[in-house]
TORGU-986972 format. One record per residue (C-alpha): x negated, y, z negated; residue in one letter; residue number from 0. Coordinates in nm, 2 decimals. Layout:
BEGIN
((X Y Z) a NUM);
...
! end
This chain:
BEGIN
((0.33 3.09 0.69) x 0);
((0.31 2.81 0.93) x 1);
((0.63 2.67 0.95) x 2);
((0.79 2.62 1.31) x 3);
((1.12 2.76 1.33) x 4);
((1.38 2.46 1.35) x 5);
((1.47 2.36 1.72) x 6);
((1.83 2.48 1.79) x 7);
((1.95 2.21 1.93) x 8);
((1.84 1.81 1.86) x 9);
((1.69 1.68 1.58) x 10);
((1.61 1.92 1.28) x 11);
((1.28 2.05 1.17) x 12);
((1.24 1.75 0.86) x 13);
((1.23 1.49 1.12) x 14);
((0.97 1.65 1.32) x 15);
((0.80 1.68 1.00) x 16);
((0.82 1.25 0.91) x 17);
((0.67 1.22 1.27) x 18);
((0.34 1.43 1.17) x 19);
((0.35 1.20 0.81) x 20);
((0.41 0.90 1.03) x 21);
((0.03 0.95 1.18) x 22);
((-0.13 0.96 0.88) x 23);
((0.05 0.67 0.76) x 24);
((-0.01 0.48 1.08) x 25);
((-0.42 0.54 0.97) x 26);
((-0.41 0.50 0.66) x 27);
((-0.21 0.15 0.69) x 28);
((-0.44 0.10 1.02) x 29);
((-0.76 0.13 0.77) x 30);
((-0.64 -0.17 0.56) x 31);
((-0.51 -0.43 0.82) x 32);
((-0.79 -0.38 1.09) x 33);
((-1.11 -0.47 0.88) x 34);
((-0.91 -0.78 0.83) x 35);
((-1.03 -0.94 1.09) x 36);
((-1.35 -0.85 1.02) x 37);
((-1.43 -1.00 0.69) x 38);
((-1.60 -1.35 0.81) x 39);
((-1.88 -1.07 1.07) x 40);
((-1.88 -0.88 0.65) x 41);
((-1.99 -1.19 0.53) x 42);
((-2.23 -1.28 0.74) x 43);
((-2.40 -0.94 0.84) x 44);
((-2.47 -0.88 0.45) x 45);
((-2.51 -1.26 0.34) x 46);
((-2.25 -1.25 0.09) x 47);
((-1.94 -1.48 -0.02) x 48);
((-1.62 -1.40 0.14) x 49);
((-1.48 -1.29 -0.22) x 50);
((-1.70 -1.02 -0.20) x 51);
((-1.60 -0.94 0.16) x 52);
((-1.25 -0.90 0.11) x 53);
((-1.38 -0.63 -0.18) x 54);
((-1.43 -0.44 0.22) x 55);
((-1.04 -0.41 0.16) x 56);
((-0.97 -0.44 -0.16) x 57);
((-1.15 -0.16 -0.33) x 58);
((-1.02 0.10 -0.10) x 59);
((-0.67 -0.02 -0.21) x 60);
((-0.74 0.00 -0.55) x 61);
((-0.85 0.34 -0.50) x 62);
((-0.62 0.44 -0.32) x 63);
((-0.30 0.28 -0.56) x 64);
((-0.49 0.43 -0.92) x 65);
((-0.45 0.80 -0.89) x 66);
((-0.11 0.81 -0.70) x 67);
((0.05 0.92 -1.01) x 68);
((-0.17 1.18 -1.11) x 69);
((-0.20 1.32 -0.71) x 70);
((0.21 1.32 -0.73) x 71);
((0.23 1.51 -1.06) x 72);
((-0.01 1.77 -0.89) x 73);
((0.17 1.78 -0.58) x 74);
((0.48 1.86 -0.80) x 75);
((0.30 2.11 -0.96) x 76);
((0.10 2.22 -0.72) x 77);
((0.29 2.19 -0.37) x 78);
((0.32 1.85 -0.18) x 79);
((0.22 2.01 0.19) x 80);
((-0.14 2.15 0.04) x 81);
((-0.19 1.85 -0.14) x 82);
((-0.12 1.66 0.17) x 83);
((-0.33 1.86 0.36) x 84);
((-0.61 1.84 0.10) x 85);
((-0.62 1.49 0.15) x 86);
((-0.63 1.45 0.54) x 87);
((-0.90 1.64 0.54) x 88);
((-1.13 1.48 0.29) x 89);
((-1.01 1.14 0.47) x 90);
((-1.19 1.23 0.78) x 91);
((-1.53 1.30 0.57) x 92);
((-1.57 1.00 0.41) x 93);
((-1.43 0.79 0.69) x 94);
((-1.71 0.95 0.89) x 95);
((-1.96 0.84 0.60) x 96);
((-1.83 0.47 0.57) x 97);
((-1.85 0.42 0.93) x 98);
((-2.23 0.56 0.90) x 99);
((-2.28 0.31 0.57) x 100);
((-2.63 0.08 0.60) x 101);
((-2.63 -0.14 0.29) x 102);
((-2.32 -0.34 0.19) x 103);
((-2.29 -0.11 -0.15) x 104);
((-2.30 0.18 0.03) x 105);
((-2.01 0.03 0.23) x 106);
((-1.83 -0.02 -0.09) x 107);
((-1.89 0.30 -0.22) x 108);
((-1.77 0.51 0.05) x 109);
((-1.44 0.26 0.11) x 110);
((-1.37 0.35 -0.28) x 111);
((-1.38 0.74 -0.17) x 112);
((-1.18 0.66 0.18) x 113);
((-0.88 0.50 -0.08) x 114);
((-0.90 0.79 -0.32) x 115);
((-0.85 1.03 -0.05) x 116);
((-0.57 0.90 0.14) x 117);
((-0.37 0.86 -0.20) x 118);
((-0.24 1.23 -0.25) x 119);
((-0.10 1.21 0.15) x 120);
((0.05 0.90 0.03) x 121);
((0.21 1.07 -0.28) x 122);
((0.29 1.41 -0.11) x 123);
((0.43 1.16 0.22) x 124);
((0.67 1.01 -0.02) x 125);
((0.83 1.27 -0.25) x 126);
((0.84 1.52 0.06) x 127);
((1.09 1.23 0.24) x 128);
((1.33 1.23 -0.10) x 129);
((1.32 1.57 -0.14) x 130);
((1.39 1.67 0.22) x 131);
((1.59 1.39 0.36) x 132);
((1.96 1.40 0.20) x 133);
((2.07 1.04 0.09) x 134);
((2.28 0.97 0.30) x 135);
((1.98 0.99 0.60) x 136);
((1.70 0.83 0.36) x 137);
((1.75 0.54 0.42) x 138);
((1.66 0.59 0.81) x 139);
((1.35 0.79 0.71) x 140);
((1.21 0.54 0.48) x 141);
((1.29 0.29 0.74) x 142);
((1.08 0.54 0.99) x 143);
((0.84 0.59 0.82) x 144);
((0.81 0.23 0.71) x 145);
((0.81 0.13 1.10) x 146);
((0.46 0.38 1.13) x 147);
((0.34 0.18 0.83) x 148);
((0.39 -0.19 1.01) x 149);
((0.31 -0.02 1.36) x 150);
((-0.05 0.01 1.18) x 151);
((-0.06 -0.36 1.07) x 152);
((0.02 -0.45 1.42) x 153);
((-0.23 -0.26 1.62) x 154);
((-0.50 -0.32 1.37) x 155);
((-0.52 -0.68 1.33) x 156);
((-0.51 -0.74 1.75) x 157);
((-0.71 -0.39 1.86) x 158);
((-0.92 -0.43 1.60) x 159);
((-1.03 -0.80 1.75) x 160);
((-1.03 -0.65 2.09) x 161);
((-1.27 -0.42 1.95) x 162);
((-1.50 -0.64 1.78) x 163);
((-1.54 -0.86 2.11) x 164);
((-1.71 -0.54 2.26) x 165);
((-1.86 -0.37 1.95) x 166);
((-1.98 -0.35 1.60) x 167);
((-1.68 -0.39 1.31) x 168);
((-1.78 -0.04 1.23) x 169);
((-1.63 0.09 1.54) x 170);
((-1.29 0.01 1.34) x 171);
((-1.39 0.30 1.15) x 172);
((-1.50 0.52 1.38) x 173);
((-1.18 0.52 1.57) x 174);
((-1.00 0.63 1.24) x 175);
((-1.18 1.01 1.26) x 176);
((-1.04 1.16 1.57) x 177);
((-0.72 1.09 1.49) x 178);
((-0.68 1.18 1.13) x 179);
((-0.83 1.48 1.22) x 180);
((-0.52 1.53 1.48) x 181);
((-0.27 1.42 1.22) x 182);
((-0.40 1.73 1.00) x 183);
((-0.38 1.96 1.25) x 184);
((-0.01 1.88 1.33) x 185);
((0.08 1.84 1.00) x 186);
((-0.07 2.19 0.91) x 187);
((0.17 2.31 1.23) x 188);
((0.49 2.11 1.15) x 189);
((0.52 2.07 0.75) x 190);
((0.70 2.30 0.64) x 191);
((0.57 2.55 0.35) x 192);
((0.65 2.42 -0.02) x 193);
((0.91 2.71 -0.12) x 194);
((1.10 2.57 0.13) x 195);
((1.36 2.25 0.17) x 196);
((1.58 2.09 0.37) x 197);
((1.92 2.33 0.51) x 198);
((2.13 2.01 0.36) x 199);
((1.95 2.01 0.02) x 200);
((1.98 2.37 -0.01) x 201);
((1.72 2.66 0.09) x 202);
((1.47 2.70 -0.21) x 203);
((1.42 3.08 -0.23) x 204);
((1.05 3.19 -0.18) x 205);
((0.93 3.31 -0.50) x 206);
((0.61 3.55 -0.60) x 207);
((0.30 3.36 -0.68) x 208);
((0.28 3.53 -1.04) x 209);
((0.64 3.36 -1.09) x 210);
((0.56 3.01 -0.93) x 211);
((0.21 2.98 -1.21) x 212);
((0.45 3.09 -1.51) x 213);
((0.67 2.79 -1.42) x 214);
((0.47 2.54 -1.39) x 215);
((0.42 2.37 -1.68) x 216);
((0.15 2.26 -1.88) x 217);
((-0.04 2.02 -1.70) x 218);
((-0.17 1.71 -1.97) x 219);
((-0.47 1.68 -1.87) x 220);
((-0.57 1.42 -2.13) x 221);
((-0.28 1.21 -2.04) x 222);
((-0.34 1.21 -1.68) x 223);
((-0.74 1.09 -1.74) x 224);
((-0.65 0.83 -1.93) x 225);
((-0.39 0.67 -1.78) x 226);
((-0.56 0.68 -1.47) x 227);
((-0.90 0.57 -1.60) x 228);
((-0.75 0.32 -1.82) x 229);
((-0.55 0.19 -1.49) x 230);
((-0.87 0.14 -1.32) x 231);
((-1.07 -0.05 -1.58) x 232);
((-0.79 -0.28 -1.57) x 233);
((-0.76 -0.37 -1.21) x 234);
((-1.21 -0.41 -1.25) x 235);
((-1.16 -0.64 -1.53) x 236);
((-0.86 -0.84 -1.39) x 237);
((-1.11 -0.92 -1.04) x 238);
((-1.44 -0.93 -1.32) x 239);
((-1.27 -1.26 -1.48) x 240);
((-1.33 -1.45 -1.10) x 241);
((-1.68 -1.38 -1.17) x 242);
((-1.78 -1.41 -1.58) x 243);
((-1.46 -1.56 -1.69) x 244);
((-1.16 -1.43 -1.93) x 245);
((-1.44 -1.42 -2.21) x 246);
((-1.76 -1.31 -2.05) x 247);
((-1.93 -0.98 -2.14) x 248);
((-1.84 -0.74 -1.87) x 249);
((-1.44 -0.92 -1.86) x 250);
((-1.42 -0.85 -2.28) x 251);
((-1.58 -0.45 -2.21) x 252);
((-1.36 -0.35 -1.95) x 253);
((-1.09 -0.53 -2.14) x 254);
((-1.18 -0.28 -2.48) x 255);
((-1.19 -0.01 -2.34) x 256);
((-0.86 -0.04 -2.19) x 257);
((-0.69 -0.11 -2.49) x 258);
((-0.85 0.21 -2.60) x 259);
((-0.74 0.43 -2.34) x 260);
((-0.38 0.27 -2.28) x 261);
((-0.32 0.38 -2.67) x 262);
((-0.43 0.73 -2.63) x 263);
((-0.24 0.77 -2.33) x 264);
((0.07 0.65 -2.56) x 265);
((-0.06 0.85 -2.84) x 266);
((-0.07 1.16 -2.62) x 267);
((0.26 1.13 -2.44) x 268);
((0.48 1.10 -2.75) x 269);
((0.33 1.42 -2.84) x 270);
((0.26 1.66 -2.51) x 271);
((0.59 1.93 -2.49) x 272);
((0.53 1.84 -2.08) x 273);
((0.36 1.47 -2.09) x 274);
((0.19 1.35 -1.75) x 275);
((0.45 1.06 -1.74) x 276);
((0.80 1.10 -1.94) x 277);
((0.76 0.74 -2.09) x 278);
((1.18 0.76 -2.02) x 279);
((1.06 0.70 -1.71) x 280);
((1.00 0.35 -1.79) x 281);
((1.30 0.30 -1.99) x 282);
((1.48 0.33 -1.69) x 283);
((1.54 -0.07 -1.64) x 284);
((1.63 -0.04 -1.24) x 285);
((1.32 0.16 -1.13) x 286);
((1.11 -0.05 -1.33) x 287);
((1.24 -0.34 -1.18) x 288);
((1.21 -0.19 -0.87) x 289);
((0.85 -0.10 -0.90) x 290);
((0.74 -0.43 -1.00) x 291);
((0.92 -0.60 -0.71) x 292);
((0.78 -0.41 -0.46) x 293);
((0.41 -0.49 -0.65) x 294);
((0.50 -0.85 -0.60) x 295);
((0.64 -0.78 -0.22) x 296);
((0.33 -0.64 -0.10) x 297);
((0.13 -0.91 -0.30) x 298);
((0.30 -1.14 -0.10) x 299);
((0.21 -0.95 0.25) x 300);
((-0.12 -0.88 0.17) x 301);
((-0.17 -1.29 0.08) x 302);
((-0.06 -1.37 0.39) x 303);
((-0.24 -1.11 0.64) x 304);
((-0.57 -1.23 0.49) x 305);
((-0.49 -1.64 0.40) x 306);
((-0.38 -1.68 0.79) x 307);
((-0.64 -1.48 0.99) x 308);
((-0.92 -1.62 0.75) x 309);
((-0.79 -1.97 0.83) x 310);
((-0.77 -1.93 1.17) x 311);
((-1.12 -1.82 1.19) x 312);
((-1.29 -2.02 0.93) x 313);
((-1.08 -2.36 1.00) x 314);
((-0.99 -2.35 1.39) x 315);
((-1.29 -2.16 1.52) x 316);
((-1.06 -1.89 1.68) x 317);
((-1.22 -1.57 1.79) x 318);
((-1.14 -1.24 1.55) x 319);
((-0.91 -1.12 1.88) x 320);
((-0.71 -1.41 1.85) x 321);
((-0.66 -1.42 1.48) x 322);
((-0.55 -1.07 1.46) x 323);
((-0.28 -1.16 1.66) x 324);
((-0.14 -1.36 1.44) x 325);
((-0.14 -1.07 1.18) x 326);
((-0.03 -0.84 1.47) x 327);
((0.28 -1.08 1.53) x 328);
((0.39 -0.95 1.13) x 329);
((0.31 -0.64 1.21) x 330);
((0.60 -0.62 1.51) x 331);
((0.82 -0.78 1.32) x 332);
((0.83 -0.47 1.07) x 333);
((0.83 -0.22 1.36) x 334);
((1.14 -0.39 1.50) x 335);
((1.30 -0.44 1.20) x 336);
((1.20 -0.20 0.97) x 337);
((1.48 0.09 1.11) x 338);
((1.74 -0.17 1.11) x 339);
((1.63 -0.22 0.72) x 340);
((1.66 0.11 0.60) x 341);
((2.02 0.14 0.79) x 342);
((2.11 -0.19 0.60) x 343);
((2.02 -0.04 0.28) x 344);
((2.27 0.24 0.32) x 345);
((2.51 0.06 0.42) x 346);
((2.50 -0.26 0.21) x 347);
((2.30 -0.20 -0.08) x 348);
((1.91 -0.29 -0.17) x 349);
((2.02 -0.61 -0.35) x 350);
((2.17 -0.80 -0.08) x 351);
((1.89 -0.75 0.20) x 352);
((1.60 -0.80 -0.06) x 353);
((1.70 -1.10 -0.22) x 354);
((1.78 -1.29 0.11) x 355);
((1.46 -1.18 0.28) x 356);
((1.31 -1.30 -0.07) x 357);
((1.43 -1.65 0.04) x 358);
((1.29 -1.62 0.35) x 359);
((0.91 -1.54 0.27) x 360);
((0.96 -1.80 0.01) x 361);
((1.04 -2.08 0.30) x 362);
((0.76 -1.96 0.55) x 363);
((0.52 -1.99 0.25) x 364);
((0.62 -2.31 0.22) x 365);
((0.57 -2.42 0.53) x 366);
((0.21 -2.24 0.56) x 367);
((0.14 -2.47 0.25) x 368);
((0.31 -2.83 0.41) x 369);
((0.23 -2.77 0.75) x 370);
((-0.04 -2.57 0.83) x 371);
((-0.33 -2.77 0.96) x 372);
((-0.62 -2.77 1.24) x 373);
((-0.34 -2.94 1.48) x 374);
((-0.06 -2.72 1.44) x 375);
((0.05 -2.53 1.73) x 376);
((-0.04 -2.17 1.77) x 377);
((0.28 -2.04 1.88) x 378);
((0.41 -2.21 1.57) x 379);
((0.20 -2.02 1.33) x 380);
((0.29 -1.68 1.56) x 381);
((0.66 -1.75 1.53) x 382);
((0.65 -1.83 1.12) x 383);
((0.43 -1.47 1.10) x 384);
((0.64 -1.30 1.31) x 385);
((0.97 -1.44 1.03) x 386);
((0.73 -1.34 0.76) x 387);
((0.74 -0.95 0.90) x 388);
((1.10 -0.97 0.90) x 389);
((1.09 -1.07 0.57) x 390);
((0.86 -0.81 0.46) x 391);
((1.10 -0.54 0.63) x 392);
((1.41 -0.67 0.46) x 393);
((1.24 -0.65 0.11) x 394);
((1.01 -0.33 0.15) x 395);
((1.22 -0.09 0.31) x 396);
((1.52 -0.11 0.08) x 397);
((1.36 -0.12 -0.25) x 398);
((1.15 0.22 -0.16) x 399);
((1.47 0.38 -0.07) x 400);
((1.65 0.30 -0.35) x 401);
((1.37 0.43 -0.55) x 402);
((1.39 0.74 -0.47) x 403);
((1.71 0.80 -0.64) x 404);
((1.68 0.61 -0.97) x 405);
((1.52 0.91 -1.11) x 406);
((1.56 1.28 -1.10) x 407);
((1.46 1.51 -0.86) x 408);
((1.21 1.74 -1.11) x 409);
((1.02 1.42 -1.17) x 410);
((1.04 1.24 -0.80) x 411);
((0.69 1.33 -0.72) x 412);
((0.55 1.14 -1.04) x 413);
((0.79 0.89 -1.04) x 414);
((0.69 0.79 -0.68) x 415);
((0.34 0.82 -0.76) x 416);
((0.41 0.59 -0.99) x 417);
((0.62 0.35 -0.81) x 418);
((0.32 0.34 -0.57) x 419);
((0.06 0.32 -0.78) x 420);
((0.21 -0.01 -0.93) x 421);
((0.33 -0.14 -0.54) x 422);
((-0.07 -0.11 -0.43) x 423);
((-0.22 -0.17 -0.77) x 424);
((-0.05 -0.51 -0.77) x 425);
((-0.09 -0.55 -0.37) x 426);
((-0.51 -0.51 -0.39) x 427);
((-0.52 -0.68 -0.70) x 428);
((-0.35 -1.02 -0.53) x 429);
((-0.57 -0.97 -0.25) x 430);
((-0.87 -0.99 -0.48) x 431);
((-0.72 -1.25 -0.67) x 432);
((-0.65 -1.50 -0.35) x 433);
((-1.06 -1.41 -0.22) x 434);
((-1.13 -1.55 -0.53) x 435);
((-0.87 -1.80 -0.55) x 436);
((-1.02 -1.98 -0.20) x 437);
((-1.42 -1.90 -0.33) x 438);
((-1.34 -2.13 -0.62) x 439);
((-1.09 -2.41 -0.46) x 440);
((-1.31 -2.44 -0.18) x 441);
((-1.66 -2.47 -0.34) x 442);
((-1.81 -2.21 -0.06) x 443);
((-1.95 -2.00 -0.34) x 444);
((-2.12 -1.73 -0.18) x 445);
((-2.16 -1.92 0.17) x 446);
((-1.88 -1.87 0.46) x 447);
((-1.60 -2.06 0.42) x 448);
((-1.68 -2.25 0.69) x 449);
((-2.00 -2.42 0.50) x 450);
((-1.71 -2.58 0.24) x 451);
((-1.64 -2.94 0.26) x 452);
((-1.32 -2.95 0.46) x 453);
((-1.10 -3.13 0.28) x 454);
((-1.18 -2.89 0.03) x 455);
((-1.11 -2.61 0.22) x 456);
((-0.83 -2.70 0.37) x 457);
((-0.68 -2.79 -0.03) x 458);
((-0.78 -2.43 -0.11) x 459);
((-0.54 -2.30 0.16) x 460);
((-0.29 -2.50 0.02) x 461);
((-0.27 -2.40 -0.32) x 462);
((-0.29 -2.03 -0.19) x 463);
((0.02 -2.08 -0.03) x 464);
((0.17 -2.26 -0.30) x 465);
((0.09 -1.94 -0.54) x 466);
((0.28 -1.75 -0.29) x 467);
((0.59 -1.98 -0.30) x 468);
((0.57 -1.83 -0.67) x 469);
((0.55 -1.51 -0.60) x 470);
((0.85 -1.51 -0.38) x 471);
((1.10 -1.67 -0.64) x 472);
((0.97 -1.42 -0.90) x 473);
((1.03 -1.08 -0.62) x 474);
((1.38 -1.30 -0.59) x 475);
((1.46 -1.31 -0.94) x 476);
((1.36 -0.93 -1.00) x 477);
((1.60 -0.83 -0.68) x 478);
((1.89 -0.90 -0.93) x 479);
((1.79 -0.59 -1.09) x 480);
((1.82 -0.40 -0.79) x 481);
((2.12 -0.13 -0.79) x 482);
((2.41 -0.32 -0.55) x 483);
((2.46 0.02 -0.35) x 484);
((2.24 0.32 -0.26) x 485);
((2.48 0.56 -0.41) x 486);
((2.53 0.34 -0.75) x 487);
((2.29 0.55 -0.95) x 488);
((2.24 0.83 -0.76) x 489);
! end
């Protein structure tokens, strides 16, 4: 067994535990916000359009969001710390190989593997917190392990430009091995063993192997392929239509055999004595809201980490350093704040904190749409990204708390596969959606931005930021739903 014994004085053995989690979440967020910068050097070093670029981050996302609910229904079955440890592993392999890549689908391919081997950390990260962190202290772990999260959008963006003064954009992958490869071995140390919980949830008695097989149930395996097959063809279709249109072949395929799957899946878990996913899971009006919010939340962040780095670069000329600041500047923003959130949450509610901060992303979006031009000061656009983080931490941080006790504790690992698979699902998918959104205002089509007319271009921008505004008073009007105190539906 390699559990540590818990220190006898200090902080107990759980937190020591979110630290090792932290790391891997720093990575995995680090492995998203970093290539940011990088996208106009994608472009050019493959010769294609920057829609096709940003599929650099956004097939690694999509990856990474389809099969968190299957990887947290086999961590429940299976034991969150080996499926954690599972996933670290494989991480640094095909981290190693995407680094190595030499043609542009090659690239894609092995991002695809990077996002579906960081998801069961993700899931097994995120059911370990509810189960181990009592609820009156979850807030403060979400919040801390929300603060590793942002900690990795704020390196990224800036390191990542420092980096790419010096070397190749590759080297932001590169730098990713050594430490996952630390996070594993500390997490292997630290976490402890699954038959075991928190002191303040109650000690779960080890049991004999023999006995922990006979009560795990049935595991649905047609349920679980489906839904998570079916998931992906959707997200393919949905960034298909920017290329053949609602009605073009491959959009109308993808499109069938979703339909097709989605109804077995529905046929199947009516009938299954265990189904993959309890569809009362979804009958539960809060969580749902709650899942769908943060979908639209990280939409939001996702819009404006690429629309402002991209302009910088593409519009002012900036070097990537100097753009990734700007991303950087959000980045803080949810280290500083993102404790103080999850504190907030306990103590006022998730309603309160998340529709305010709602207000607040919708005004900086506005502004990015009125005011943003070639002549506006860069300390400006600094100071509106480093609101915008706020903003992000005041909406992300409560929401995930409170959603991990809007359903019970046998199903908290699916559940927050679930919950995450829609947040990231939704996330990648607007990502996708704005590349494609500024290929077709702009006119670039597969040429740099910078080769657009640029009134054009600058329009394009515009009416990104202007779908953003949207998606702001939509997360506001879903924060309604939102349970007014943590303890309301506990």
């Amino acid at each position: 067994m390699n559990q540590l014994a818990p220190p006898a004085r200090g902080l107990p053995l759980r937190w020591f535990t979110l630290a090792a989690m932290a790391m891997s979440t720093f990575i995995g967020t680090w492995d998203v916000s970093a290539p940011v910068v990088a996208v106009p050097a994608i472009t050019r070093q493959f010769n294609v359009g920057v829609d096709s670029a940003v599929w650099v981050l956004t097939v690694e996302s999509l990856m990474f969001a389809v099969p968190l609910a299957l990887f947290g229904k086999l961590g429940d079955m299976f034991g969150h710390k080996r499926t954690y440890l599972i996933s670290a592993g494989a991480f640094v392999i095909v981290t190693w190989l995407a680094a190595s890549a030499r043609g542009f689908g090659w690239l894609i391919f092995f991002r695809a593997l990077q996002g579906l081997a960081n998801a069961p950390g993700y899931a097994a990260t995120m059911a370990l917190i509810g189960s181990s962190f009592p609820l009156a202290e979850r807030g403060r772990a979400m919040g801390f392990h929300g603060m590793a999260a942002a900690l990795g959008w704020a390196l990224g963006p800036i390191l990542g430009g420092l980096i790419m003064l010096r070397y190749a954009w590759q080297a932001l992958l590169w730098a990713e091995v050594p430490l996952m490869a630390l996070a594993f071995v500390l997490a292997w140390r630290l976490m402890p063993d699954d038959a075991h919980a928190s002191p303040e949830l109650g000690p779960a008695a080890p049991r004999p192997v023999e006995a922990r097989r006979a009560a795990r149930p049935r595991f649905d395996l047609v349920g679980a392929v489906s839904l998570t097959i079916s998931s992906l063809l959707l997200m393919f279709g949905l960034a298909q239509v920017g290329e053949t249109g609602w009605t073009g072949g491959p959009t109308l395929a993808l499109a069938g055999g979703f339909v097709a799957l989605i109804g077995l899946f529905l046929y199947v878990e009516r009938r299954h004595p265990a189904p993959f996913v309890p569809l009362s899971l979804f009958g539960n009006g809060r969580f749902s809201a709650a899942a769908l919010f943060s979908a639209i939340q990280l939409t939001i962040m996702l819009a404006i980490t690429l629309l402002v780095p991209v302009y910088l670069q593409e519009v002012n000329g900036v070097d990537p350093a100097t753009a990734g600041l700007a991303v950087t500047m959000l980045s803080l923003a949810r280290v500083v704040f993102a404790p103080v959130a999850g504190r907030l949450a306990e103590v006022l509610g998730p309603r309160l904190p998340t529709l305010a901060a709602s207000g607040l992303l919708l005004l900086i979006a506005l502004g990015f749409a009125v005011w943003l031009t070639p002549l506006t000061p860069g300390w400006l656009i600094f100071a509106a990204m480093f609101a915008a983080g706020a903003g992000v931490s005041f909406t992300r941080i409560p929401v995930n708390a409170a959603a991990t006790h809007l359903v019970s504790p046998a199903n908290l690992g699916l559940a927050m596969g679930v919950f995450s698979m829609v947040t990231f699902a939704g996330g990648s998918l607007g990502q996708t959606f704005f590349g494609a959104l500024l290929r077709t205002l702009s006119g670039a089509g597969s040429a740099p931005l910078a080769a657009a007319a640029r009134p054009d271009l600058l329009g394009a921008f515009t009416v990104s930021f202007a779908v953003v505004m949207g998606l702001a008073a939509a997360a506001g009007a879903l924060g309604l739903l939102l349970p007014s105190r943590m303890w309301a539906e506990a």
